[in-house]
C-alpha positions as CSV (number, residue, x, y, z in Angstrom):
1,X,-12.3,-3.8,-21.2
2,X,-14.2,-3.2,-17.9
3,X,-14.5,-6.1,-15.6
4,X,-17.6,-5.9,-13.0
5,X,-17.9,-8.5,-10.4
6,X,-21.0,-7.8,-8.5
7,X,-23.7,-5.6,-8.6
8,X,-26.6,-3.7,-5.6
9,X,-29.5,-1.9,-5.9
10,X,-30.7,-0.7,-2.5
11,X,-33.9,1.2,-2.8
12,X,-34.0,4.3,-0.3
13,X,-34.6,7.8,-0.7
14,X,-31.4,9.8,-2.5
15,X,-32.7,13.3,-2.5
16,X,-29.6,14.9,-0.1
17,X,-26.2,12.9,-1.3
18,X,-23.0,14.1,0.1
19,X,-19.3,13.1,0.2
20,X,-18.4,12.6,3.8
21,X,-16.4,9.5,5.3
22,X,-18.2,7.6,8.5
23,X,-16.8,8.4,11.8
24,X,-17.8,5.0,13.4
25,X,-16.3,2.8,10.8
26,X,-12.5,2.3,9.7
27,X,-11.3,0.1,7.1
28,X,-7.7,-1.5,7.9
29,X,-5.7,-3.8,4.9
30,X,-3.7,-6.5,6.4
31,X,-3.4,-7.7,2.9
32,X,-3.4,-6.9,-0.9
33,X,-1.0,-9.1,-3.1
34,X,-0.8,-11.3,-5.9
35,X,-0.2,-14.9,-5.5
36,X,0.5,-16.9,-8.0
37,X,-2.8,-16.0,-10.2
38,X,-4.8,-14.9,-7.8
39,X,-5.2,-11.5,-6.3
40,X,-5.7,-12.0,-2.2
41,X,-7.5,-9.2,-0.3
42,X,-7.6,-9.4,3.9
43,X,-9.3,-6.1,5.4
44,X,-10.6,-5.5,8.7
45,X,-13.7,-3.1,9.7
46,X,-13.6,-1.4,12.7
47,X,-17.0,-0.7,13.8
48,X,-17.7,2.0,16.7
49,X,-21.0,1.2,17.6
50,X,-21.6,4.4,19.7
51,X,-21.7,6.4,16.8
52,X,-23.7,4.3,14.4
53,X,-26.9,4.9,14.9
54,X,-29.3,2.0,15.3
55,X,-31.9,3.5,11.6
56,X,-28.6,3.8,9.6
57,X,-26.9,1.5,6.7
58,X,-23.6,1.9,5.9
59,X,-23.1,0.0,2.6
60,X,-18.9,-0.9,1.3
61,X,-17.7,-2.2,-1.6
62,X,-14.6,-2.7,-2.0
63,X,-12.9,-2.5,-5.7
64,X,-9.8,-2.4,-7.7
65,X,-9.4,0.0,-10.6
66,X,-6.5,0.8,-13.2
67,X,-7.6,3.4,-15.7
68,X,-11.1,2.3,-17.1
69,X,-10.8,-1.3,-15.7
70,X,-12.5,-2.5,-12.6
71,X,-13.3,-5.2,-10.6
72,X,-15.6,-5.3,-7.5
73,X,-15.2,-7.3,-4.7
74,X,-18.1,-8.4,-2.5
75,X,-19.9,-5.8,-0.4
76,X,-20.6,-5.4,2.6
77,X,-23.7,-3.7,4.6
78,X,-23.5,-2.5,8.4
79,X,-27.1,-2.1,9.8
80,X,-28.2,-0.2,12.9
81,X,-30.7,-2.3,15.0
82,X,-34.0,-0.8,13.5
83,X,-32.3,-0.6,10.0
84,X,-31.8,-4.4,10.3
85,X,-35.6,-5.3,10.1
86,X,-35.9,-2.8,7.0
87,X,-32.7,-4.5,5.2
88,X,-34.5,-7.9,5.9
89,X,-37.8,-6.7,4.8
90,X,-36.2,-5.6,1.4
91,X,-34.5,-8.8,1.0
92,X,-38.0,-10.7,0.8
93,X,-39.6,-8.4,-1.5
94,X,-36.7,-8.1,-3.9
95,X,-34.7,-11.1,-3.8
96,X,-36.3,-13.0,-6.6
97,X,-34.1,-10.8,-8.8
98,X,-31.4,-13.4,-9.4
99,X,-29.4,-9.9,-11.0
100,X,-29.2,-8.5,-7.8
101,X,-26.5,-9.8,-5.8
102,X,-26.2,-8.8,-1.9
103,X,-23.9,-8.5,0.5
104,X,-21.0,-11.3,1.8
105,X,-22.8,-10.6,5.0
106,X,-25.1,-8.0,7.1
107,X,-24.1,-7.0,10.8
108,X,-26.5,-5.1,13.6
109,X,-24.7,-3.6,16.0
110,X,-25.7,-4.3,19.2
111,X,-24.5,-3.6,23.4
112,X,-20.6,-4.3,22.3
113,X,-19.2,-0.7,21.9
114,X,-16.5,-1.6,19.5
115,X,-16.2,-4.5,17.0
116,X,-13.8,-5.6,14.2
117,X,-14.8,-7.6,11.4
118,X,-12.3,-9.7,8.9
119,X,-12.7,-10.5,5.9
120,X,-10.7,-12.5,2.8
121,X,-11.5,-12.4,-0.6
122,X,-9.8,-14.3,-3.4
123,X,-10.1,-13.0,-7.5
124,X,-8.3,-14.3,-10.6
125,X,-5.4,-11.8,-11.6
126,X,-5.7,-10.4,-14.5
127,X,-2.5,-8.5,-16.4
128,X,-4.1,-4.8,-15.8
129,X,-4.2,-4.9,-12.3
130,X,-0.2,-4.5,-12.0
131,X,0.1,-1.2,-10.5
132,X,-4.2,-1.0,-9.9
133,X,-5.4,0.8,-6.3
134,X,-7.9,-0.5,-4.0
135,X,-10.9,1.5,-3.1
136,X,-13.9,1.3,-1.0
137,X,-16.9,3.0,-2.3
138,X,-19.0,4.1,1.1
139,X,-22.6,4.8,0.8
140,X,-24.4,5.5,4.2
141,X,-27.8,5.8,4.4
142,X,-28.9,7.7,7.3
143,X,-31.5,8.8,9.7
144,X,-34.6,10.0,7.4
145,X,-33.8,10.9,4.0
146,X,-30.1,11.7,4.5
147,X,-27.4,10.2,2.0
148,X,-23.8,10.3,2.0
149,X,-21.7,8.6,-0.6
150,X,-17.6,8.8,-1.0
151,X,-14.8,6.6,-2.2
152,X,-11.9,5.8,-0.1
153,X,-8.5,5.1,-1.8
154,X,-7.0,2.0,0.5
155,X,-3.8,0.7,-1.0
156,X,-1.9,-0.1,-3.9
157,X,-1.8,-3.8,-5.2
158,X,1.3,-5.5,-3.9
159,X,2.9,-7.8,-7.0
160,X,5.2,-10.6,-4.5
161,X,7.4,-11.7,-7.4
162,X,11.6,-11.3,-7.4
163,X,12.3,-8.1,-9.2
164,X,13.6,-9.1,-12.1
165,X,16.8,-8.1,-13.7
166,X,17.8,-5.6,-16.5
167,X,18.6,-7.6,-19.7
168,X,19.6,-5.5,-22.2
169,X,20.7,-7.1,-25.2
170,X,24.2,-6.4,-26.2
171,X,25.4,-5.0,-29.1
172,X,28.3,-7.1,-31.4
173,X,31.2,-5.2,-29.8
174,X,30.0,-4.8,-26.4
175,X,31.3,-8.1,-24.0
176,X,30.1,-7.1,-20.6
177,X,27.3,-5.6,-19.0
178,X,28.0,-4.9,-15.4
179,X,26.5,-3.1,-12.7
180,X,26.5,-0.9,-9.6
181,X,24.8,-0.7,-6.3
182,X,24.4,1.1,-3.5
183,X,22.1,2.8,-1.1
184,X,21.1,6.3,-0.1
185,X,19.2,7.2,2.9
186,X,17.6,10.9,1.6
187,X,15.9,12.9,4.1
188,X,12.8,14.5,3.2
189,X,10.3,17.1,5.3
190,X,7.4,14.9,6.8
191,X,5.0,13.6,4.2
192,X,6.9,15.1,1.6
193,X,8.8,13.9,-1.5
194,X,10.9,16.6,-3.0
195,X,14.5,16.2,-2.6
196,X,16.1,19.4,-1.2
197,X,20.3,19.7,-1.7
198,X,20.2,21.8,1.3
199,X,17.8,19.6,3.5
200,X,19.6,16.9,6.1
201,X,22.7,14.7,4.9
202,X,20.9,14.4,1.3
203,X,24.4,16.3,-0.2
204,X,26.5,13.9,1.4
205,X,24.3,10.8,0.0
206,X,23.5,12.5,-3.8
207,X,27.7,12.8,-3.8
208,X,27.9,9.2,-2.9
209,X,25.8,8.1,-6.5
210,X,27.5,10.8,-8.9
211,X,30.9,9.3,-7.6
212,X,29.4,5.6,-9.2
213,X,28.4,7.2,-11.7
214,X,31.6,9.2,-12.6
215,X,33.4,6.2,-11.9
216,X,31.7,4.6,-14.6
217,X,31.8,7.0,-17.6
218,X,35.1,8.5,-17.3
219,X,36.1,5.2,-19.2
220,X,34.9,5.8,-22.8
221,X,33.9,2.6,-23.3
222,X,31.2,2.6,-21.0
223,X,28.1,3.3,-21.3
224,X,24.6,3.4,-18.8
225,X,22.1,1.6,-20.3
226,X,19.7,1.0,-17.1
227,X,18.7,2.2,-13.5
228,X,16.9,0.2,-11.0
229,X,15.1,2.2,-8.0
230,X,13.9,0.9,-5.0
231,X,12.5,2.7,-2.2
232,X,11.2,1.2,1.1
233,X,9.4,3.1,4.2
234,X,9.5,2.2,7.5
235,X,6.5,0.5,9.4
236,X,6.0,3.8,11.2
237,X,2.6,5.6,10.6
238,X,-0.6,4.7,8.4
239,X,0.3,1.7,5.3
240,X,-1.1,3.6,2.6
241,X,1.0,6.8,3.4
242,X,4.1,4.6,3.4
243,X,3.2,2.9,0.3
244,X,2.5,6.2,-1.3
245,X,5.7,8.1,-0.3
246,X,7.9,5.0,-0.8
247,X,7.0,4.8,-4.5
248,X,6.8,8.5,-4.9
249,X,10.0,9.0,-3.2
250,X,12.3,6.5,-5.5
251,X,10.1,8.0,-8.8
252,X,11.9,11.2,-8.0
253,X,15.2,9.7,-7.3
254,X,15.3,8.0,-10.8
255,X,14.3,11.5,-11.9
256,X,16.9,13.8,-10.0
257,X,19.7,11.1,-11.3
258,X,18.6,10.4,-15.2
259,X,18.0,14.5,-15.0
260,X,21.4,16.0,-13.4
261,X,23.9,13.3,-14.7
262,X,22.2,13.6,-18.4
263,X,21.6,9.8,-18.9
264,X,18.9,10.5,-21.1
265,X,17.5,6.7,-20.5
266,X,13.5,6.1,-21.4
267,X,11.0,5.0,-19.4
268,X,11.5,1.3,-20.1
269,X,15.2,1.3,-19.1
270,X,14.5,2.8,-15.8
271,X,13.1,0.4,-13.3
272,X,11.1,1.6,-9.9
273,X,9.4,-0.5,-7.1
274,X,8.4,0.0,-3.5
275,X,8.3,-1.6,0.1
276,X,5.3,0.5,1.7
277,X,6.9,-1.2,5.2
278,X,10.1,-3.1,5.6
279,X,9.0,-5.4,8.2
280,X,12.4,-7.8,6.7
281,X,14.6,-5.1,7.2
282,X,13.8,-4.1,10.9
283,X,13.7,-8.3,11.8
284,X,17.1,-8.3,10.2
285,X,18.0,-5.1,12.4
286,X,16.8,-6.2,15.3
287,X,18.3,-10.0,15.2
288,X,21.9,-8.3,14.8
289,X,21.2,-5.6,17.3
290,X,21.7,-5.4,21.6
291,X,18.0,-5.1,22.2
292,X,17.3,-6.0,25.6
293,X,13.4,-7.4,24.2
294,X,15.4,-8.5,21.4
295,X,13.4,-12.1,21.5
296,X,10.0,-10.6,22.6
297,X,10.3,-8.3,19.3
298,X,11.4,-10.9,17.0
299,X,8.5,-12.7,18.3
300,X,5.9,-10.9,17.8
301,X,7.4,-10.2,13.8
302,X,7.3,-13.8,13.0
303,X,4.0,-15.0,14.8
304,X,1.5,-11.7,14.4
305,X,0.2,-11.7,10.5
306,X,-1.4,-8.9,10.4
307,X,0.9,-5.8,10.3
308,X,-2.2,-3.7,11.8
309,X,-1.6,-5.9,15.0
310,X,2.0,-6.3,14.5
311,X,2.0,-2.5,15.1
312,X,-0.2,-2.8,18.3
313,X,2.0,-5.5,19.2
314,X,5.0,-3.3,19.3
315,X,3.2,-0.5,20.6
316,X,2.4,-2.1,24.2
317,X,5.9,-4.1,24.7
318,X,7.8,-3.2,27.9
319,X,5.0,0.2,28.1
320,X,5.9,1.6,25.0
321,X,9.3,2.4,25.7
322,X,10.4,-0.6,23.1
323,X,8.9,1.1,20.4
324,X,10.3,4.5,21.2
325,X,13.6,3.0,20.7
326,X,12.7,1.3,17.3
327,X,10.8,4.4,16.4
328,X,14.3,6.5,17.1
329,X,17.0,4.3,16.1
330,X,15.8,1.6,13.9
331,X,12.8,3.2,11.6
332,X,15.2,6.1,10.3
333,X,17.6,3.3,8.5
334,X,14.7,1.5,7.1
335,X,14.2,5.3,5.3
336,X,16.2,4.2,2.3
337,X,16.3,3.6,-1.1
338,X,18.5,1.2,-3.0
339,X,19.9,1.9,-6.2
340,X,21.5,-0.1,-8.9
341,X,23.5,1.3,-12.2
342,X,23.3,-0.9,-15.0
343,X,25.9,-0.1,-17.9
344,X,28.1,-1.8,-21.1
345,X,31.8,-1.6,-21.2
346,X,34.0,-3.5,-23.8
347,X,36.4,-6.3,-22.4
């Protein structure tokens, strides 16, 4: 079933389209969860007005899409100053179609060389949209009859509800099912998600699981029934590369494991999720640590919202040396992915 929320015709000459991304405008998400039954979006639009020029339109709308489901959320158009009095002259004439929905709002830009624009939507969740991605469709309409159109992939929906347990149900003779945990911190080539044997301490950390792992089926009544992965980035870099190589990253642990140790468990009893940043982890660090800005960072994690600023935050504490030292010694153990081993043994 395809859900459509809202719907634009803009009529303006199409004859040249192109897929290229604006330079004068960037789209940040400070937010993308689900709350209760609602799904929450917060984004921000950067706007560089030295590089829009004042007869162009730059039209976004934002959507989330799973497969062949989608749901729009409401658009928004960035006019140049003499596109403005176009816009509003096509608002008069075609208005009276009550179809035709327009954008949340319409900015001009104007003698203020940068400007950044928030926004909140709120949708009802529905049940397809676990695991759905966020995407901006861009359509700029520029000088004369030039048109560019692309689609910008923003982030993955974040579902904010306790990972829940492996319950297997137990066979007659089988009295317990236990578990075990631990955590590996794998170390992969920038960007990359392949683990390498060879590559940093990843021998040393793979040895630590297939000892849990021996440790469990060298008793013959024992038997792994489950695997729970879950890997977390650090807040260092751009979100959606984090969320992208967090999940990514803990896929292909579940995969080395269930593979080299011959589990042979199915999809459903393996378990993956992902913490695109671990903003806990490092305030958890940091309140344990000998930071000399101990308070000042611990302040700025628990009063600034947005993780866009949180990072700027950080960024100019104390002239950047602050975050060179989180950067060094605290972003590398937030590189980690936890792992849990589910299995039955008799009493």
């Amino acid at each position: 079933m395809r859900y459509i929320r809202i719907t634009i015709a803009i009529v303006m000459s199409t004859s040249s389209i192109i897929a290229q991304r604006h330079e004068g405008i960037n789209i940040l998400i400070d937010q993308l969860e689900k709350v209760n039954q609602s799904v929450l979006l917060k984004y921000k639009i950067e706007m560089n007005t030295k590089i829009l020029s004042n007869c162009e339109s730059v039209f976004i709308a934002p959507f989330l899409e799973k497969e062949d489901s989608v749901v729009y959320f409401e658009p928004v158009v960035i006019n140049g100053k003499s596109r403005k009095n176009t816009f509003k002259r096509w608002v008069a004439l075609n208005y009276k179609d009550q179809e035709m929905k327009l954008p949340k709002e319409v900015y001009a830009t104007n003698v203020i060389t940068r400007r950044n624009i928030v926004f909140h939507e709120k949708i009802s969740y529905k049940e397809w949209m676990s695991g759905s991605v966020l995407y901006a469709k861009q359509t700029v309409w520029g000088c004369g009859e030039s048109v560019s159109e692309t689609v910008l992939e923003l982030g993955r929906l974040i579902i904010t509800e306790p990972i829940p347990e492996v319950v297997i149900e137990s066979e007659p003779e089988v009295k317990q099912v236990l578990q075990k945990e631990g955590v590996a911190y794998i170390d992969y080539p920038i960007g990359k998600s392949a683990i390498n044997l060879d590559f940093g301490s990843n021998s040393y950390e793979l040895s630590k699981i297939g000892e849990l792992i021996n440790d469990i089926i060298k008793n013959p009544d024992s038997k792994i029934t489950g695997l729970i992965i879950i890997g977390y980035a650090s807040p260092d870099g751009p979100y959606v590369i984090n969320d992208r190589l967090s999940r990514e990253r803990a896929q292909t642990l579940s995969q080395y494991i269930n593979t080299f140790y011959k589990l042979n468990l199915s999809p459903s009893q393996i378990l993956i999720y992902n913490v695109a940043e671990d903003w806990e982890g490092l305030s958890k660090m940091v309140e344990e640590s000998y930071l000399i800005q101990k308070q000042e960072v611990l302040n700025i994690l628990g009063s600034v919202s947005s993780f866009d600023e949180r990072k700027q935050s950080l960024m100019r504490l104390d002239r950047g040396n602050v975050y060179k030292i989180l950067k060094e010694d605290f972003y590398p153990k937030l590189r980690k992915t936890e792992y849990k081993i589910i299995y039955q043994t008799e009493e």
